[in-house]
C-alpha positions as CSV (number, residue, x, y, z in Angstrom):
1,X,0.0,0.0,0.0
2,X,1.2,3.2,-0.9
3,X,1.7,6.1,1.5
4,X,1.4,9.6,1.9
5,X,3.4,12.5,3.5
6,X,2.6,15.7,3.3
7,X,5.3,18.7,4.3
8,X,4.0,21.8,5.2
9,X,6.6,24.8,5.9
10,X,5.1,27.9,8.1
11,X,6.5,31.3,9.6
12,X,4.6,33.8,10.8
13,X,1.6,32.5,9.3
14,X,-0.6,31.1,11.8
15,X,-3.9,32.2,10.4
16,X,-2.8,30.9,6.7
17,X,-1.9,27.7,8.1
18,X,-5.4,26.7,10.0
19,X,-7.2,26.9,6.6
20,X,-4.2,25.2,5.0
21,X,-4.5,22.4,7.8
22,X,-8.4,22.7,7.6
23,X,-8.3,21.7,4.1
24,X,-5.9,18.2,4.7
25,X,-8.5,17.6,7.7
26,X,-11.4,17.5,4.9
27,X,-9.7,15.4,2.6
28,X,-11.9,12.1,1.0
29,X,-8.1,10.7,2.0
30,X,-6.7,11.2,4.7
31,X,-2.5,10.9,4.2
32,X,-0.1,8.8,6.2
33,X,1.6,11.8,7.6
34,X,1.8,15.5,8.2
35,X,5.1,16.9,8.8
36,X,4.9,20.8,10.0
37,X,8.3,21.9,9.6
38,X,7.8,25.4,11.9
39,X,10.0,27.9,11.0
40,X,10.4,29.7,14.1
41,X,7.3,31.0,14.4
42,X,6.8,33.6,16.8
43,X,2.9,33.9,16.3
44,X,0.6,31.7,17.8
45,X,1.5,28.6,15.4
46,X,2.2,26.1,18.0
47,X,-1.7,26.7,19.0
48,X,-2.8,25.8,15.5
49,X,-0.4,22.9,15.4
50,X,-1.7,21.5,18.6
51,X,-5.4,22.1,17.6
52,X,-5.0,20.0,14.6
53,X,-3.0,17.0,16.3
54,X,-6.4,16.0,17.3
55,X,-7.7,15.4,13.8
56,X,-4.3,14.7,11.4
57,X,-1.5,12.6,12.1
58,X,0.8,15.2,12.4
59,X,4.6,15.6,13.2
60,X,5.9,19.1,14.1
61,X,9.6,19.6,14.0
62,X,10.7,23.5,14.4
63,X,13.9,24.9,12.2
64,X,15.6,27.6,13.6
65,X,17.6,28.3,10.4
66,X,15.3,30.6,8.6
67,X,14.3,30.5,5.1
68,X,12.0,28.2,2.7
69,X,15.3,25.6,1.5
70,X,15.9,24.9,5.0
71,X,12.7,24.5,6.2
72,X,12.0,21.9,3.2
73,X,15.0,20.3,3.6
74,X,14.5,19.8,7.1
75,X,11.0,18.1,5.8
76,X,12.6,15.6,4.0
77,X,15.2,14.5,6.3
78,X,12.4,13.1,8.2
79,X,9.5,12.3,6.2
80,X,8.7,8.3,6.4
81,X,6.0,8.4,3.6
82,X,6.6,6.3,-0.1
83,X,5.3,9.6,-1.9
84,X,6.2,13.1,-0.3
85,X,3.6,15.9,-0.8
86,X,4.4,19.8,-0.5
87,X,1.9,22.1,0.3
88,X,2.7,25.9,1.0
89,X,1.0,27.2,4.3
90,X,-0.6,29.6,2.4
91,X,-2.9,27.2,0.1
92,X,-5.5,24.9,0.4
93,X,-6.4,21.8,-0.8
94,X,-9.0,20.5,-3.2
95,X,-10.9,18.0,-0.7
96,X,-9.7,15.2,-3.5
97,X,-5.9,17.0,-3.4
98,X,-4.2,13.7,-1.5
99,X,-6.4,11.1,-3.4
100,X,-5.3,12.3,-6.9
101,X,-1.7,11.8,-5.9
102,X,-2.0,8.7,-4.8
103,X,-4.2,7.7,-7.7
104,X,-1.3,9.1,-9.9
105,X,1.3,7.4,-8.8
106,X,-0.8,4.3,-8.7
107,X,-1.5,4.4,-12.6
108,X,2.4,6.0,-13.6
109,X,4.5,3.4,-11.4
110,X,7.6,5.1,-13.5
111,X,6.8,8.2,-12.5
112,X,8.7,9.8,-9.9
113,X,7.4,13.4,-9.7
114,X,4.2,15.6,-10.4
115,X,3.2,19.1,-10.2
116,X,-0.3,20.2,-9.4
117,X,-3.2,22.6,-11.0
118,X,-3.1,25.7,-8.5
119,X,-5.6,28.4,-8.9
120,X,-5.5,32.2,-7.5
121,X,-7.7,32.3,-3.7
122,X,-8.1,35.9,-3.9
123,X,-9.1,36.6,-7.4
124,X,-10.6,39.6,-6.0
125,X,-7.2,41.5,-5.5
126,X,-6.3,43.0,-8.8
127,X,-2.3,42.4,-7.8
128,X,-3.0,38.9,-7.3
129,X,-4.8,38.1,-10.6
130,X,-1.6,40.0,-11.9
131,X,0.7,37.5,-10.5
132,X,-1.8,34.7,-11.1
133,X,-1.7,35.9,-14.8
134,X,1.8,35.5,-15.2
135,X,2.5,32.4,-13.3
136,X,-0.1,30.7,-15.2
137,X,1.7,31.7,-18.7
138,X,5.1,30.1,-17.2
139,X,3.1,27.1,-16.6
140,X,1.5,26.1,-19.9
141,X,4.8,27.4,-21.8
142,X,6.3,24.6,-20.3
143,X,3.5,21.5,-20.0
144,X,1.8,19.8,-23.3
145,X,-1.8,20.1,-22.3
146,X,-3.1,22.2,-19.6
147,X,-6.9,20.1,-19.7
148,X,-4.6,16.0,-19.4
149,X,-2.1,14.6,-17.3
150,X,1.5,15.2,-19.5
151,X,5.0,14.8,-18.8
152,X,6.6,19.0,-18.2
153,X,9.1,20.1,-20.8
154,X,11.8,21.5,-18.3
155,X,12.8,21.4,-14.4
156,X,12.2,25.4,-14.1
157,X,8.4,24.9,-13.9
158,X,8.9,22.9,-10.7
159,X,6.7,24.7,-8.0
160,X,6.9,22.9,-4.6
161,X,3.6,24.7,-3.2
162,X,1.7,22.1,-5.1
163,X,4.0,19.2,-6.0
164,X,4.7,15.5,-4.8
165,X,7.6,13.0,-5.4
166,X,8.6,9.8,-4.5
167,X,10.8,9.3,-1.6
168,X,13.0,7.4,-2.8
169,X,13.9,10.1,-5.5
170,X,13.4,13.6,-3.2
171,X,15.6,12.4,-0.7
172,X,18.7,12.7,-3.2
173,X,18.1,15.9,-3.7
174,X,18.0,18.9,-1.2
175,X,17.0,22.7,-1.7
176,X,20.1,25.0,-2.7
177,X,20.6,27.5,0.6
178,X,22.7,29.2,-1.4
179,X,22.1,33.0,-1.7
180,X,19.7,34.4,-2.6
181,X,17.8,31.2,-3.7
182,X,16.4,31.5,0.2
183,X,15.8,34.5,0.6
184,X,13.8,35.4,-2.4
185,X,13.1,32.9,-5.0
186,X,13.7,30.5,-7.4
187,X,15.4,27.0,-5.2
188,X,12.3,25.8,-6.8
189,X,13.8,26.1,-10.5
190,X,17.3,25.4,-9.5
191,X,16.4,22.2,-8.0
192,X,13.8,21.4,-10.7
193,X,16.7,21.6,-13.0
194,X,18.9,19.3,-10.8
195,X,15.7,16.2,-11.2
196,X,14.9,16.9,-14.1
197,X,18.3,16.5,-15.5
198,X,18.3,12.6,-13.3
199,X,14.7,11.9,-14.5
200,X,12.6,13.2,-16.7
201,X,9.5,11.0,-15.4
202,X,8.1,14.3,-14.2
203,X,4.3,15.0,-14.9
204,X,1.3,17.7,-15.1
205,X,-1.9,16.6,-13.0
206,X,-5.0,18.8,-13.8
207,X,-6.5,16.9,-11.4
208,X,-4.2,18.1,-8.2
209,X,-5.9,20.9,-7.7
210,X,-5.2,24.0,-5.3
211,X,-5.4,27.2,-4.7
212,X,-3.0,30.0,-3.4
213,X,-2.7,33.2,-1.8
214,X,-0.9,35.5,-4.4
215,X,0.3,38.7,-3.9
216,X,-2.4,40.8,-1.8
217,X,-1.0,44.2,-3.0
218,X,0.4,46.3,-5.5
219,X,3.6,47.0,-3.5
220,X,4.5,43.0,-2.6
221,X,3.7,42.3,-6.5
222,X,6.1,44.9,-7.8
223,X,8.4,44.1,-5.0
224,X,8.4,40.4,-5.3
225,X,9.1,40.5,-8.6
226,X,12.0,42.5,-8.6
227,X,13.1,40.0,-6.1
228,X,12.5,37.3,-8.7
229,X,14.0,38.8,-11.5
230,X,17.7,39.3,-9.2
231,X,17.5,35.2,-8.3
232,X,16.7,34.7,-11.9
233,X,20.1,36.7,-13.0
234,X,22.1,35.0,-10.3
235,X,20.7,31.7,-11.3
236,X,22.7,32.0,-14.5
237,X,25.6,33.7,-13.4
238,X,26.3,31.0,-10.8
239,X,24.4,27.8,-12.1
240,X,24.0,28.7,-15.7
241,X,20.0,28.0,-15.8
242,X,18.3,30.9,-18.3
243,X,15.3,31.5,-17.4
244,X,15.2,33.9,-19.8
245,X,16.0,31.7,-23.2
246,X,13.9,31.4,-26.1
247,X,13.4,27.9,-24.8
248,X,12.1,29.2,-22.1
249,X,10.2,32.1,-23.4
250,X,6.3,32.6,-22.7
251,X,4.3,31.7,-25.2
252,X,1.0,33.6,-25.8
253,X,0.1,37.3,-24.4
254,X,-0.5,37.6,-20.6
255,X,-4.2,39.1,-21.6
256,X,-5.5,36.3,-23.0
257,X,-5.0,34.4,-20.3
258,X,-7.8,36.9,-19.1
259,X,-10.2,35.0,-21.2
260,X,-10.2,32.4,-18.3
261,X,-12.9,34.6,-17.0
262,X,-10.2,35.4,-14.2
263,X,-11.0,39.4,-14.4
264,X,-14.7,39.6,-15.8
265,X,-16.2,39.8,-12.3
266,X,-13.9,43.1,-11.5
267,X,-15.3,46.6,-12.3
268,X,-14.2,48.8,-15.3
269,X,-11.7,50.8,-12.5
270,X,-9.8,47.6,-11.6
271,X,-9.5,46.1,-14.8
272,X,-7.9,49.4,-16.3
273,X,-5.7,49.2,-13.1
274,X,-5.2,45.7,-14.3
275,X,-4.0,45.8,-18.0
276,X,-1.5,48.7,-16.8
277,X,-0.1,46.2,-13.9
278,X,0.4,43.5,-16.6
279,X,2.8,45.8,-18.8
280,X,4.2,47.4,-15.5
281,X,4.8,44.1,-14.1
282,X,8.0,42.7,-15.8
283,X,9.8,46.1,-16.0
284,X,10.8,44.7,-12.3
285,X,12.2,41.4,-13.0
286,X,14.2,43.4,-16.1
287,X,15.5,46.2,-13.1
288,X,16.0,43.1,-10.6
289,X,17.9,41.2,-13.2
290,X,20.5,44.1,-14.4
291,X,20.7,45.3,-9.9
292,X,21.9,41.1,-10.1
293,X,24.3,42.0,-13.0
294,X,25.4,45.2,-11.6
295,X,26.4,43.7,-8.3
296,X,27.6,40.5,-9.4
297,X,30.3,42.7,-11.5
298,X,31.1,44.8,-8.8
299,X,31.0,42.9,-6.6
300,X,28.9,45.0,-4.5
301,X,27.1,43.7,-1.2
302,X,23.1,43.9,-1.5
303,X,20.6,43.3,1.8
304,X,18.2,40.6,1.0
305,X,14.9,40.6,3.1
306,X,13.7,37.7,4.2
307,X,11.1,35.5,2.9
């Protein structure tokens, strides 16, 4: 019988991760295993943790080393399950999330990895449809059909807020620390790269479905994304990943991703606000990525806030 783990990382987030822990509680299957890797929390985590001992097998571990690699890492070096499941704090399940993985790997037995259909949560916020949009474009450039289980094209499109892998793979491979891969993005694409380059056994599942929290503001879009675009630069310049080659180039405008009916329930205000975000929007990955070149040249120290 196959069994499930699911890792869960959390800082600060104790809100995020009820709902995120309410949604594992109402799975149709319940896994194996919840591993809470708690990031030291200084909120009132713990209390959420304990509240849901009493309806999930759950194991808590805290990491004092702060920052998303080590946290996951620190996941896997205990996790006991035949298939590991991540799940960011700040999403929740589809009540048939944990059955369609283990349904998956059931019917693909040389599979070794899939990532998961996530949707935006607040598709209210203008910012996070933005971010949503663009996300969503990354996505389908790199899977064969959106609407079928398919094998992905590359190892960048790895997102581990919706993903699951079998043990005995995962556990080769652990989450760069490196700077700035921790602190702001992109360990996701760098260790992608790393499996995919092992095994290319790696899948789409439609049916893993998902949603997340994107960015709730105009300032934490624009921010984050100049964030993303300096870890995108410094992923070439130190691992030679391109993020930005024309094999890796978006296919399809941002606006017709629109059509998914993601922005017809906003008022004629927000979506003029949000057609001007999606051409504002990469001008700060473009700044990010020549502040990376600048520095990396230089030489120059840069302060990276913390995730």
């Amino acid at each position: 019988m196959v069994s499930i783990s699911v890792i869960i990382i959390t800082r600060n987030r104790a809100a995020l991760l009820d709902c995120c822990l309410s949604s594992i509680a109402n799975q149709v299957l319940i896994p194996q295993e919840v591993v809470i890797v708690n990031n030291d929390s200084t909120d009132y985590t713990r209390s959420v943790i304990t509240k849901y001992k009493k309806l999930l097998p759950i194991r808590s571990i805290r990491e004092a080393q702060i920052g998303t690699p080590y946290a996951r890492n620190a996941g896997i070096r205990i996790v006991k399950g035949d298939i590991v499941a991540f799940l960011d704090d700040d999403c929740t399940a589809n009540d048939k999330w944990v059955s369609s993985i283990k349904e998956f790997f059931k019917k693909l037995p040389t599979a070794i990895g899939v990532i998961g259909n996530t949707s935006v949560a607040n598709n209210k916020s203008v910012s996070a449809l933005v971010e949503f949009a663009y996300n969503r474009r990354w996505v389908l450039t790199h899977i064969e059909n959106p609407k079928t289980v398919c094998k992905i094209r590359s190892g960048v499109v790895i997102d581990s807020k919706n993903a699951a892998f079998r043990l005995g793979f995962i556990k080769h491979f652990l989450f760069s620390t490196l700077a700035p891969f921790g602190e702001v993005s992109n360990e996701d694409a760098e260790i992608g790269s790393r499996m995919f380059q092992q095994n290319h056994n790696i899948f789409y599942n439609p049916l893993m479905k998902a949603s997340h929290i994107y960015s709730p503001t105009v300032s934490k879009l624009l921010l984050r994304n100049f964030w993303r675009g300096y870890g995108d630069q410094l992923l070439f310049l130190r691992n030679g990943i391109d993020l930005n080659s024309p094999s890796h180039k978006p296919k399809g405008r941002v606006w017709a991703l629109l059509s998914l009916k993601i922005s017809k329930h906003l008022p004629i205000i927000k979506k003029i606000i949000l057609f001007t975000l999606l051409f504002i929007y990469p001008l700060f990955s473009r700044l990010g990525r020549l502040v990376a070149i600048i520095t990396w040249k230089l030489k120059i120290p840069i302060s990276i806030p913390q995730r």
